[in-house]
C-alpha positions as CSV (number, residue, x, y, z in Angstrom):
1,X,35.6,213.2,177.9
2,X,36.1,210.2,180.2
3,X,33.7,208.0,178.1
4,X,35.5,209.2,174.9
5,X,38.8,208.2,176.5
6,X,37.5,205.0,177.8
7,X,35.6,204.3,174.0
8,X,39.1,204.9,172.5
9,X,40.1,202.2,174.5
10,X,38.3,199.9,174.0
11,X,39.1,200.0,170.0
12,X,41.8,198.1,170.0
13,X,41.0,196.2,166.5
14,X,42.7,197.2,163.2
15,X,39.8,198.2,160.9
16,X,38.0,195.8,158.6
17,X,38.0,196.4,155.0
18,X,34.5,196.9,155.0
19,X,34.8,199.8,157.5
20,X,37.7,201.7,155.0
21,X,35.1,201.1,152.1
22,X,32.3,202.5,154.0
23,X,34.8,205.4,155.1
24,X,35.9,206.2,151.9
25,X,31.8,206.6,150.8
26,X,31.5,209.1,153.3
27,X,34.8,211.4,152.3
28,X,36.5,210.2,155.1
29,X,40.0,209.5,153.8
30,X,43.2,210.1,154.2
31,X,44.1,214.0,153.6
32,X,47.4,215.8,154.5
33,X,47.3,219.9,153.7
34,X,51.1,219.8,153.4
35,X,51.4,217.1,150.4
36,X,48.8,219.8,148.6
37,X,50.9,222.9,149.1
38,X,53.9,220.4,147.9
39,X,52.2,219.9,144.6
40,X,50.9,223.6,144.5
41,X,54.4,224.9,145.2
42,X,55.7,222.3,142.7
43,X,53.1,223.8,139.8
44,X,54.3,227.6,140.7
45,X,58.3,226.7,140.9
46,X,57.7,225.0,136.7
47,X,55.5,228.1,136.1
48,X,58.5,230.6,137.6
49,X,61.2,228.3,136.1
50,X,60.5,228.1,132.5
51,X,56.5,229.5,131.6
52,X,57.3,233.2,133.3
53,X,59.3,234.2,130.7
54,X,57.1,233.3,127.5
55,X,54.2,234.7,129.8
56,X,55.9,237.9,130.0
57,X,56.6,238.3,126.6
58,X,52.9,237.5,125.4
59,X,51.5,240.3,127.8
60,X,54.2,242.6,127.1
61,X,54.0,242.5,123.5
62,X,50.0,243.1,123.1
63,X,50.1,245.6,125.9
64,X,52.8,247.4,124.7
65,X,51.1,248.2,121.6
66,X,48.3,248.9,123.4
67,X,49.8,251.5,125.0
68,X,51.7,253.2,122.5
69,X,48.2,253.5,120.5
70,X,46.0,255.0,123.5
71,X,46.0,258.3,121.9
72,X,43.9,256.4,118.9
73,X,41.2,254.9,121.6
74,X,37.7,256.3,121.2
75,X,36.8,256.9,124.9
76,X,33.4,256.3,124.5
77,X,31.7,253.2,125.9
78,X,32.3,251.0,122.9
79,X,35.8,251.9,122.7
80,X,36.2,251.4,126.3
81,X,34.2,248.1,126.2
82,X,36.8,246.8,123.2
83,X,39.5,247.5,125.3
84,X,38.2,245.7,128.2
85,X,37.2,242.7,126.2
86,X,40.9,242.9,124.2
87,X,42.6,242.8,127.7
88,X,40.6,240.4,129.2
89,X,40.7,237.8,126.7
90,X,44.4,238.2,126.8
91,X,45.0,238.2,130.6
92,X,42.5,234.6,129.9
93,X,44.6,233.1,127.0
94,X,48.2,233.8,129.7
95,X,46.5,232.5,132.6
96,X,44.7,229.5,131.1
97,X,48.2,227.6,131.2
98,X,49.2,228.2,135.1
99,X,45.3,227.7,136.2
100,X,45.3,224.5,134.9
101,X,48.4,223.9,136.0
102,X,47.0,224.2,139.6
103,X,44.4,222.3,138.6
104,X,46.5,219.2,137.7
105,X,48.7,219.5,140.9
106,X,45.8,219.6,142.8
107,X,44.4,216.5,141.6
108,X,47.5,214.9,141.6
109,X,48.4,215.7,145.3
110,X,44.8,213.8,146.1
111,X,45.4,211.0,144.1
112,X,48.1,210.3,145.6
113,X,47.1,209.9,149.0
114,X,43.6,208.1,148.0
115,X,41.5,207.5,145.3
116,X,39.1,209.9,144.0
117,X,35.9,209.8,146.0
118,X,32.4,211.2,144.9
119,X,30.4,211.6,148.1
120,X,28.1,214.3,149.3
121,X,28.4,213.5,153.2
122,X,30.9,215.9,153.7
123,X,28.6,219.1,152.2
124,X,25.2,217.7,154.6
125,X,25.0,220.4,157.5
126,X,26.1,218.4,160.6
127,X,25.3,220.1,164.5
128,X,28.9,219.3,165.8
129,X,30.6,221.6,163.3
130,X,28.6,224.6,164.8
131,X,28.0,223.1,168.6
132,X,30.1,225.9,170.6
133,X,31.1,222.8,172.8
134,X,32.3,220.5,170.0
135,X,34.3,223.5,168.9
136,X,35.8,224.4,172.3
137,X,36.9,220.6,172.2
138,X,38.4,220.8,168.9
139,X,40.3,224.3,169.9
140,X,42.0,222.0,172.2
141,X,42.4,218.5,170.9
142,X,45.2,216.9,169.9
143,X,45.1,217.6,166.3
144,X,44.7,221.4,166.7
145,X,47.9,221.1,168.9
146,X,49.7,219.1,166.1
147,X,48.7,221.6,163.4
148,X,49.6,224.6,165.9
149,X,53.2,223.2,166.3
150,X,53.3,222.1,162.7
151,X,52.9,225.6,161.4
152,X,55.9,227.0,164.1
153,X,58.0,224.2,162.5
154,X,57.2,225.0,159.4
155,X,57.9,228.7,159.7
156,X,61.3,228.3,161.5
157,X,62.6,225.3,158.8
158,X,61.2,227.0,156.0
159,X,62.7,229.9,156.8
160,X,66.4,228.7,157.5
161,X,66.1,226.8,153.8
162,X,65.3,230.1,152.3
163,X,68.4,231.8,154.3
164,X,70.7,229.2,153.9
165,X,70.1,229.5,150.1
166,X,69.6,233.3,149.4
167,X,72.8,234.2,151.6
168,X,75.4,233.5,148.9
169,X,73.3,235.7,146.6
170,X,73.4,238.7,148.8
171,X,76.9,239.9,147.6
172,X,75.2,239.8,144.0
173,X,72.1,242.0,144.9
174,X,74.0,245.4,144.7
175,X,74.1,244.9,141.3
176,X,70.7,245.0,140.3
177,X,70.4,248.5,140.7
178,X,73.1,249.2,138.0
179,X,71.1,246.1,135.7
180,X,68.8,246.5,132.6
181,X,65.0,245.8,133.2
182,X,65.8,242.8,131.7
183,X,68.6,241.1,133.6
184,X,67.0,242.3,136.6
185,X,64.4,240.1,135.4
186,X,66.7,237.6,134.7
187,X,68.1,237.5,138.2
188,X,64.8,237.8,139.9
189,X,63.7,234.8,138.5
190,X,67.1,232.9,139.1
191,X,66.9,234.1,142.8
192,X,63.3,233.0,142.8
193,X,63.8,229.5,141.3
194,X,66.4,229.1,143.8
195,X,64.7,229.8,146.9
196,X,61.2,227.6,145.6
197,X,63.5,224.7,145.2
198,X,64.8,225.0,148.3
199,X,61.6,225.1,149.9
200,X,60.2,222.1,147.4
201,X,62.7,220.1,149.3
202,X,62.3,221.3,153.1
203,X,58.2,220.7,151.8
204,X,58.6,216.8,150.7
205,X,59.9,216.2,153.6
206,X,57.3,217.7,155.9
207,X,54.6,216.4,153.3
208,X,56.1,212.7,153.5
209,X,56.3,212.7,157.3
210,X,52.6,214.6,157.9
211,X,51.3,211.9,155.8
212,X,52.3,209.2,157.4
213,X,50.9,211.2,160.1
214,X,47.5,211.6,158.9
215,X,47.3,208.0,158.0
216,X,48.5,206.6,161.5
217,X,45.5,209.1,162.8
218,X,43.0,208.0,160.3
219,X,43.6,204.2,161.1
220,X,43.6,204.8,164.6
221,X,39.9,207.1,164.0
222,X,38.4,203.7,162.1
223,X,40.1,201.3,164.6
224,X,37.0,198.9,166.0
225,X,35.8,197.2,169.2
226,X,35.6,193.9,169.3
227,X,31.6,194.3,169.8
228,X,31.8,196.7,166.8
229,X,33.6,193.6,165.1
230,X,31.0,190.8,166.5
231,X,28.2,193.4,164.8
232,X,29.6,193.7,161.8
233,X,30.5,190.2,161.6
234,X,26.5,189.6,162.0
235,X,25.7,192.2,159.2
236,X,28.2,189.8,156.9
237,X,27.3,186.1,158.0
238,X,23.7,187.1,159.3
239,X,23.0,186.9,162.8
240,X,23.9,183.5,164.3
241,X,21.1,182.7,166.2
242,X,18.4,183.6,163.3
243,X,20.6,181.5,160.8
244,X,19.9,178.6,163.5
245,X,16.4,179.0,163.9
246,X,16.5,179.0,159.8
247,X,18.4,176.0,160.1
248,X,16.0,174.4,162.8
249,X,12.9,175.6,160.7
250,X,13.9,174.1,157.6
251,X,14.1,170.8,159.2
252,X,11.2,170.5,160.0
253,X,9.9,171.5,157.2
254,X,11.9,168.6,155.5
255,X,11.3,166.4,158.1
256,X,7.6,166.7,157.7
257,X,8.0,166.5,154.2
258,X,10.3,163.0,154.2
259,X,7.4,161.7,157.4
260,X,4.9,162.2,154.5
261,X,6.5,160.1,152.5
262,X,7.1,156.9,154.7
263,X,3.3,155.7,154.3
264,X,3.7,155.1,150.5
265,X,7.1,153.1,151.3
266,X,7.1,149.7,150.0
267,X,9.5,148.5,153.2
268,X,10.8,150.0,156.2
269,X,14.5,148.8,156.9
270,X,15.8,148.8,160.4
271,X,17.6,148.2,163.4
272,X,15.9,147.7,166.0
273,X,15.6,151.0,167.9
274,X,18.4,153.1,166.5
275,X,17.7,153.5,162.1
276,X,15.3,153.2,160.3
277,X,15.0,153.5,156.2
278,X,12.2,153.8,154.4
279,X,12.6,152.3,150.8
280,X,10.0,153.3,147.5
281,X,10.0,150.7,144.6
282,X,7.6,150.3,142.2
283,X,7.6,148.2,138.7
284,X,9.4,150.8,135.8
285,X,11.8,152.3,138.5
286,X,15.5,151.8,137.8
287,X,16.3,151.1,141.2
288,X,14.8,151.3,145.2
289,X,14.7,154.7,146.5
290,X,15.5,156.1,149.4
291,X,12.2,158.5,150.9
292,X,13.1,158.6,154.3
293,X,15.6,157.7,157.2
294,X,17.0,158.3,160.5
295,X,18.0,157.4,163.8
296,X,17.1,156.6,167.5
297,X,13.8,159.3,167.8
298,X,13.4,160.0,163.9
299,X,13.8,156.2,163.6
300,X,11.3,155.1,166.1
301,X,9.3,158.2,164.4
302,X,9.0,156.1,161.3
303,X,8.4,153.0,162.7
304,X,5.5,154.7,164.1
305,X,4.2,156.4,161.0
306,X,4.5,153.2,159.1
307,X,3.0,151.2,161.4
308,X,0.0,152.9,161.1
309,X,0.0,153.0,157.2
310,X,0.7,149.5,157.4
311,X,4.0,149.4,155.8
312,X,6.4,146.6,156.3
313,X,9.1,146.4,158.8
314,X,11.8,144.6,158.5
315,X,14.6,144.1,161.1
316,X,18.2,144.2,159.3
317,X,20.5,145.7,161.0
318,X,23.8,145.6,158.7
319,X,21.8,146.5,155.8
320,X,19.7,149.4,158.0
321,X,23.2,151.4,159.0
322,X,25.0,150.3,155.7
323,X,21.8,152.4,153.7
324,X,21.7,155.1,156.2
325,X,25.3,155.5,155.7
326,X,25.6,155.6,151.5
327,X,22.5,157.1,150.5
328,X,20.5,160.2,151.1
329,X,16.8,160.6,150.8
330,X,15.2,160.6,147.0
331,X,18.3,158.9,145.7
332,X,18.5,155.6,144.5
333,X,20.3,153.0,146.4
334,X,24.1,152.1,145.7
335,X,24.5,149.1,143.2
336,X,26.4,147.6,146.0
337,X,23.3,147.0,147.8
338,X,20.9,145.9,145.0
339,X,21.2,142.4,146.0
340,X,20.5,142.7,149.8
341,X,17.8,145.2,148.8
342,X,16.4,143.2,146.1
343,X,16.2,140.3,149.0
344,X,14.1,142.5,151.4
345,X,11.7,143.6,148.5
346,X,11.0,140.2,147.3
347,X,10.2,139.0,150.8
348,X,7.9,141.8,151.1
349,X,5.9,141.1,148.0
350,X,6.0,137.5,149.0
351,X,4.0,138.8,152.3
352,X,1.5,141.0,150.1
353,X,0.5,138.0,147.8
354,X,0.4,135.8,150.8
355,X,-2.1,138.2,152.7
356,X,-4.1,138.9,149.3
């Protein structure tokens, strides 16, 4: 219980959207019992209010006749069987109406505290819902408490909003037993209507406050770590230290790629120690292009490789960070350099017919 207690503590992140999303998946939303016997006591006070009475009628009227022709009823099995299947398809056609009124409420009193969710987890057998222990603990956590002190609430509130409004009706009740069948109908559903809507609105109340309830309780169940934030953060973004090794790997691979390049260079522009670029042209090509550059060890790197491919060097300082600046490798120089570029080529060819 300690490590629980000292877990809970530690969560002191709101959750991610991510961890809702993967909640809802699961089932795990937001679910208040008292917002569903709202809408269920909503669908039987509009079934009492204004269906029981054209319900009445259409089983009164078929089973009246019913009755007053029993005498005529073959009591055999088929007879029997007829009557059975008469009966039962009327008590189906009167009941259709308030079972899918249940239906609806039902629906609607999820929808409104979440979105419909399709998920299986919930049904999958799971050891903590029949570990004695886990069930000891949840006898006695603070849920079960709520829901314990819920109900007495409920009981003692519920109760005074059916006294409070069924006390001025008490005077009328000696009257009943003088009424017709029918205005004792009448009343009975008047008295009934009464006390529903009187506790419809003690409900909404107690619905709207256990909501917010459940909510608070749910957000506070999802709340996250800051290691559990730093985790998921890595399952998002990828883990930072593979994504540098990536990094570093590619690289190399591009480095090797652009030092592969530098012996078919046709000039290697530099400064001194600290850049180097390594310009391609050959007769047909628009413009120089850039195959390779860089500076300080990449730099003296090419120097290296071109030396031994016997590429020319030339020291140029201004031009070598102006290039290594404005253009990246296997693009064309700037036209703002053709001239100083076109200077350093010619001298190089010079060199080549010289030595041929």
């Amino acid at each position: 219980m300690a490590e629980e207690g000292d877990d809970d503590e530690d969560k002191t992140e709101e959750p991610s959207q991510k961890r809702l999303d993967e909640a809802l998946q699961r089932g795990d939303v937001v679910k208040s019992q008292e917002v569903a016997t709202f809408f269920g006591l909503g669908a039987i006070t509009i079934m009492v209010a204004w269906l029981s009475t054209g319900l009445s009628h259409s089983l009164v009227a078929p089973l009246g006749a019913l009755f007053d022709h029993a005498a005529e009823v073959p009591m055999d099995q088929a007879g029997l069987t007829a009557v059975y299947i008469e009966v039962g398809k009327l008590m189906a056609t009167v009941m259709i109406l308030p079972l899918l009124m249940f239906m609806i409420a039902g629906i609607v009193g999820s929808m409104i505290q979440h979105r419909i969710v399709w998920s299986l987890d919930p049904l999958i057998p799971k050891f903590s819902k029949v570990s004695p222990l886990a069930g000891f603990k949840r006898l006695f956590s603070t849920d079960s408490l709520v829901n314990l002190g819920k109900g007495l609430a409920k009981i003692f509130i519920v109760g005074a909003a059916m006294w409070i409004a069924i006390r001025p009706e008490l005077v009328k009740l000696d009257g009943i037993v003088a009424a017709e069948p029918i205005g004792v109908l009448a009343i009975t559903q008047r008295l009934a209507v009464k006390l529903m809507t009187a506790v419809m609105i003690v409900m909404a109340l107690m619905a709207g406050a256990d909501y917010i309830y459940q909510r608070q309780r749910w957000l506070a169940r999802l709340r996250m770590s800051r290691h559990d934030m730093k985790e998921e953060f890595k399952q998002q973004e990828g883990n930072p230290e593979i994504k540098q090794k990536l990094r570093q790997l590619r690289q190399a691979r591009s480095r090797k790629r652009m030092m592969a390049a530098v012996p078919g260079a046709t000039v290697i522009v530099t400064n001194p120690t600290h850049y180097a670029v390594a310009l391609k042209y050959d007769t047909g090509m628009s413009a120089p292009r850039c195959v390779a550059k860089g500076i300080d060890t990449i730099a003296l790197k090419i120097r290296e490789v071109a030396e031994k491919s016997d590429v020319p060097i030339v020291e140029n300082p201004p031009l070598a960070r102006a290039l290594h600046a404005s253009v990246d490798i296997d693009q064309d120089i700037p036209e703002e350099h053709y001239r100083a570029v076109a200077e350093v080529v010619g001298y190089v060819m010079k060199l080549k017919k010289k030595r041929r």
